[in-house]
C-alpha positions in Angstrom: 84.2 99.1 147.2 87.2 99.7 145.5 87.9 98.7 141.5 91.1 99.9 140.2 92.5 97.7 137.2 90.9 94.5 135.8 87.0 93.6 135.0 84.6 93.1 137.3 81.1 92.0 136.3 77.6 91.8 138.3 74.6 90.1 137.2 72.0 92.0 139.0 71.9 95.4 140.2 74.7 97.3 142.5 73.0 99.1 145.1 75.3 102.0 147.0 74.1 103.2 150.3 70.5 101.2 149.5 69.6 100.8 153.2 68.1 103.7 155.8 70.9 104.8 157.8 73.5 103.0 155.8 76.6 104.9 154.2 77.8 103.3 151.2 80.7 104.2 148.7 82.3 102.9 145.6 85.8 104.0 144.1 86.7 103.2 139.9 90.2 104.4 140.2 91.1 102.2 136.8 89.7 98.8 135.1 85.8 98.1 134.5 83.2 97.5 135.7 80.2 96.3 134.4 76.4 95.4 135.7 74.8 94.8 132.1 71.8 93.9 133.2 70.9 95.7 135.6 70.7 99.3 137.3 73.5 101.7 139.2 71.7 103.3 142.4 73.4 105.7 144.6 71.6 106.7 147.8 68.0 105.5 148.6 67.3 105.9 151.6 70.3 105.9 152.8 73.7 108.1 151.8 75.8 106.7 148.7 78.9 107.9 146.9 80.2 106.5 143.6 83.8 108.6 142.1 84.7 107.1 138.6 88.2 108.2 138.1 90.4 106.9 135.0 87.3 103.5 134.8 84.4 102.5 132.8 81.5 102.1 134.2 78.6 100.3 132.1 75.1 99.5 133.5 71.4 99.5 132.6 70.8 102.5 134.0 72.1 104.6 136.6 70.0 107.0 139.4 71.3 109.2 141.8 68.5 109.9 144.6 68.3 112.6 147.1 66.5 110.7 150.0 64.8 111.4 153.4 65.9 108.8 156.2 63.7 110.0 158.7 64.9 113.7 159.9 67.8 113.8 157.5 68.0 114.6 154.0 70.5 113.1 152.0 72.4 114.6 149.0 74.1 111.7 147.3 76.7 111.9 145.2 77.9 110.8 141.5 81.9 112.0 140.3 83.2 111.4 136.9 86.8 113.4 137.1 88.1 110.8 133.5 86.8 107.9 132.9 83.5 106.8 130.7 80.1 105.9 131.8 
């Protein structure tokens, strides 16, 4: 998922790379995006990304998990290069 100018609002949580063996990655490149009631999760079980870049992000909460799908362990990732969170 890509957000890069303009509002975006979710009303329950945003889930990135929730699944096992699932990749998932989301890009805020500019605009916002919101999920005010709810949580951020990146990775669990599966591999997730999230790169906030020149955005705002606002959640409930957010988590980044290092998982185990199976034989694998994944290291998932959270970038704030400008921005707000």
């Amino acid at each position: 998922m890509t957000q890069s100018g303009g509002a975006n609002s979710l009303s329950s949580d945003l889930l990135v790379g929730w699944y096992a063996g699932s990749t998932g990655t989301v890009w805020v490149t500019g605009g916002q995006l919101n999920v005010p009631n709810g949580s951020i999760v990146v990775g669990s079980p599966g591999f997730g990304q999230m790169m906030v870049s020149n955005g705002t992000v606002t959640a409930g909460s957010l988590t980044v998990n290092n998982s185990h799908d199976g034989s694998t362990i994944n290291t998932n990732l959270f970038t704030l290069s400008g921005g707000v969170v």
